[in-house]
C-alpha positions as CSV (number, residue, x, y, z in Angstrom):
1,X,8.6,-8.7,14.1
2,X,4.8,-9.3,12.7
3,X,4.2,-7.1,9.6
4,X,0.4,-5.8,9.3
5,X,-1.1,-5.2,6.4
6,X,-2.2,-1.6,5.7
7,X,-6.3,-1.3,6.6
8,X,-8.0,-0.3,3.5
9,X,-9.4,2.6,5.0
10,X,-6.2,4.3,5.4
11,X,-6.2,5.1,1.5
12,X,-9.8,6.6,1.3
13,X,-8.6,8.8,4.1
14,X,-4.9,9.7,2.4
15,X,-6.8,10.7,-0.8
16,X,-9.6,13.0,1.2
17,X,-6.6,14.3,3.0
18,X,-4.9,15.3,-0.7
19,X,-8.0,16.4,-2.0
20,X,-8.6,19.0,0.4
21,X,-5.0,19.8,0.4
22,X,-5.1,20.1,-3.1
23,X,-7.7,22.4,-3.0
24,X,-6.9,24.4,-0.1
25,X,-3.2,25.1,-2.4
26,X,-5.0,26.2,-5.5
27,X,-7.4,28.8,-3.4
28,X,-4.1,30.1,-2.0
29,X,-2.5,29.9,-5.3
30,X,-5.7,32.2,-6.7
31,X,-5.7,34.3,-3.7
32,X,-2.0,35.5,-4.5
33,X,-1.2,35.3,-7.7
34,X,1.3,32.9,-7.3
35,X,1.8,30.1,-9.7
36,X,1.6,27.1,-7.5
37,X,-1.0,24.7,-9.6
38,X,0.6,22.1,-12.0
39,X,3.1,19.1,-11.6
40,X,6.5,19.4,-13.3
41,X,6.7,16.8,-15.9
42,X,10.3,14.9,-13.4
43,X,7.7,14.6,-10.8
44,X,5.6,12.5,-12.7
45,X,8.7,11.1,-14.0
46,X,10.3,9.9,-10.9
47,X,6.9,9.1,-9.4
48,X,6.5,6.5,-12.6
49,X,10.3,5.2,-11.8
50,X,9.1,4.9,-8.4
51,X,6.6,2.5,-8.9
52,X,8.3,0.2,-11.3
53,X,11.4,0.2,-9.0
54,X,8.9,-0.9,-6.3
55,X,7.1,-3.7,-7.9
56,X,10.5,-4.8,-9.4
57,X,11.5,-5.5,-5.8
58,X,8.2,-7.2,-4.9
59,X,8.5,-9.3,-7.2
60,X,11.9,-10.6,-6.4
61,X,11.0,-10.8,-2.7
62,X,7.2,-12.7,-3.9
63,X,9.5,-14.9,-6.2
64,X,11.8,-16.0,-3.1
65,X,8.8,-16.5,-1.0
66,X,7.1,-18.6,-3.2
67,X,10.0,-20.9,-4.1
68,X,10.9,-24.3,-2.8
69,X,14.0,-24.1,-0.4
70,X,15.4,-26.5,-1.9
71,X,15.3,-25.2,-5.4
72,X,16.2,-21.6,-4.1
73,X,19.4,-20.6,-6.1
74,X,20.7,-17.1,-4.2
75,X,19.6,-16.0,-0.5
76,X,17.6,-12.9,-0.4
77,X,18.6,-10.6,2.4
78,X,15.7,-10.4,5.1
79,X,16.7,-6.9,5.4
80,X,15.9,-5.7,1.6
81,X,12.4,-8.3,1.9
82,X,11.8,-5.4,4.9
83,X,12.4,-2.5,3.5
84,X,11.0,-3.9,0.1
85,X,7.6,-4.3,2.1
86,X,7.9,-0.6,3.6
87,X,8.3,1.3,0.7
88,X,5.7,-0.9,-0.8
89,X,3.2,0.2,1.9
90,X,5.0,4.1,1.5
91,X,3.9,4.3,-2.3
92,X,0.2,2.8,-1.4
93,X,-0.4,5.7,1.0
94,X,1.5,8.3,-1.0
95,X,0.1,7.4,-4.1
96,X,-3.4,7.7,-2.3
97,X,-2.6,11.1,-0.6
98,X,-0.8,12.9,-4.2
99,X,-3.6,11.6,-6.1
100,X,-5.9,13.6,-3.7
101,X,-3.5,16.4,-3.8
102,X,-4.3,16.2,-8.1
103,X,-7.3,15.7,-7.9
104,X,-8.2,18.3,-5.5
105,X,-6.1,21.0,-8.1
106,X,-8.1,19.8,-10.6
107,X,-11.5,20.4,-9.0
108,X,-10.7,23.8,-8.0
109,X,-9.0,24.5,-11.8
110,X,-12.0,23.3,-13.2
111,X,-13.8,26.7,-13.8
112,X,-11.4,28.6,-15.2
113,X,-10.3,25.8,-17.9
114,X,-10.6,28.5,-20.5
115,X,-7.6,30.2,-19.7
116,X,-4.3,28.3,-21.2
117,X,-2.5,28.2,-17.5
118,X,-5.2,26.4,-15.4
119,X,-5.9,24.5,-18.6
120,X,-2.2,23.0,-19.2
121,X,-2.0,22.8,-14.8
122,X,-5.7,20.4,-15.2
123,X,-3.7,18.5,-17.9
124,X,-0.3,18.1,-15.7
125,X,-2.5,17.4,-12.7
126,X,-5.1,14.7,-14.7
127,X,-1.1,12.8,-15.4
128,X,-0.1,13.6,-12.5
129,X,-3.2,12.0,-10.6
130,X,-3.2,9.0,-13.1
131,X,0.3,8.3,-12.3
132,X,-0.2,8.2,-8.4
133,X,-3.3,6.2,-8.6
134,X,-1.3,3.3,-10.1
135,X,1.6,3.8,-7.9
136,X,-0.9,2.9,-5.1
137,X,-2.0,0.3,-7.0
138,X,1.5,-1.3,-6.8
139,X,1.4,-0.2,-3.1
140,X,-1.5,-2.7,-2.5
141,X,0.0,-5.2,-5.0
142,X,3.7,-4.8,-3.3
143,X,2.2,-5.1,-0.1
144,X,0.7,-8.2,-1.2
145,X,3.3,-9.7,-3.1
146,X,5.9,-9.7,0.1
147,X,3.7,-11.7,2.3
148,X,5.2,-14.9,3.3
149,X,3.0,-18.4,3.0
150,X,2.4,-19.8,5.8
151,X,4.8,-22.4,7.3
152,X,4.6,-25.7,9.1
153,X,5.7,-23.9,11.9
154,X,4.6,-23.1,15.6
155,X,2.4,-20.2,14.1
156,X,1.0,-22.2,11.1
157,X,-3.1,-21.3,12.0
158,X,-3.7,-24.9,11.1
159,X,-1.1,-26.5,13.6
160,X,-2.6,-24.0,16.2
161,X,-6.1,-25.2,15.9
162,X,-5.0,-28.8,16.2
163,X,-3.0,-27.9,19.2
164,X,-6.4,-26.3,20.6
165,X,-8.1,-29.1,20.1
166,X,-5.5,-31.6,21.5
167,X,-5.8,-29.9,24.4
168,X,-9.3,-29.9,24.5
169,X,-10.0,-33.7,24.5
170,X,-8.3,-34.6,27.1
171,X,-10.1,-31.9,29.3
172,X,-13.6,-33.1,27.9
173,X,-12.2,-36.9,28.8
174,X,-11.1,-36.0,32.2
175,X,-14.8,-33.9,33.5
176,X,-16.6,-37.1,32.0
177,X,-14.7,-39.7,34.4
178,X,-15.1,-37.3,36.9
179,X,-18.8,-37.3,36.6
180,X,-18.6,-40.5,36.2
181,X,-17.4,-41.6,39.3
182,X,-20.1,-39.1,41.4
């Protein structure tokens, strides 16, 4: 299985999405009187563990990667480098999209920042948002951090383009001996 890495423009687009998510929950949150604005202070807890937990496990897989075969001391399960790489790419996107979701709360709280609630839900949100843009920031960074360098392998792009143009020369040789001879 070939692993893609996430297109950058899949994060503008998560945090546009949040943003007018965001927003569209504080207008309801106005319209009814309900107290939906804010981010308990666990969530940003957990969404902090989160991210360490993540790049953690980046590192370990990066750390594998990057060492000599030889000199490697314990195996690391393909399996964890996998799912390592997943919830790498998860966080990015999350991260992207809840910071949007913040960020959107806070631009709708924005004109009522004299009254305590919306200003202690701006607060929680403006951690909140802080916190998920450097979980995606890890995102990008794990993402990064569990590619594999390339090997001397069949799919090594530098054995490939020799391969091409092996195969090349002797096609150039044979149409010149077969002009030749007309």
């Amino acid at each position: 299985m070939k692993a893609r890495r996430t297109p950058w423009w899949q994060y503008p687009v998560a945090l546009a999405l949040g943003v007018l998510a965001g927003m569209g929950l504080a207008a309801v949150g106005e319209r009814t009187g309900m107290a939906l604005l804010g981010a308990p202070w666990f969530v940003i807890l957990i969404l902090v563990v989160l991210g360490v937990v993540v790049l953690v496990m980046a590192l370990q897989v990066h750390a594998y990667a990057t060492t000599d075969p030889r000199k490697r001391t314990q195996r690391l399960d393909p399996t964890r480098a996998m799912y390592t790489l997943v919830l790498a790419k998860a966080l990015g996107l999350a991260g992207a999209a809840l910071a949007g979701w913040y960020g959107g709360q806070i631009l709708m709280c924005l004109g009522h920042l004299e009254a305590s609630y919306y200003h202690d839900a701006v607060i929680e949100c403006a951690i909140a948002a802080a916190v998920c843009v450097a979980d995606m920031i890890v995102g990008i960074v794990g993402e990064w951090l569990c590619q594999l360098p390339p090997e001397e392998g069949a799919e090594n792009p530098k054995l490939k383009r020799a391969a091409r143009r092996r195969r090349q020369v002797p096609q150039a040789a044979a149409k010149r001996r077969d002009d030749a001879r007309r």
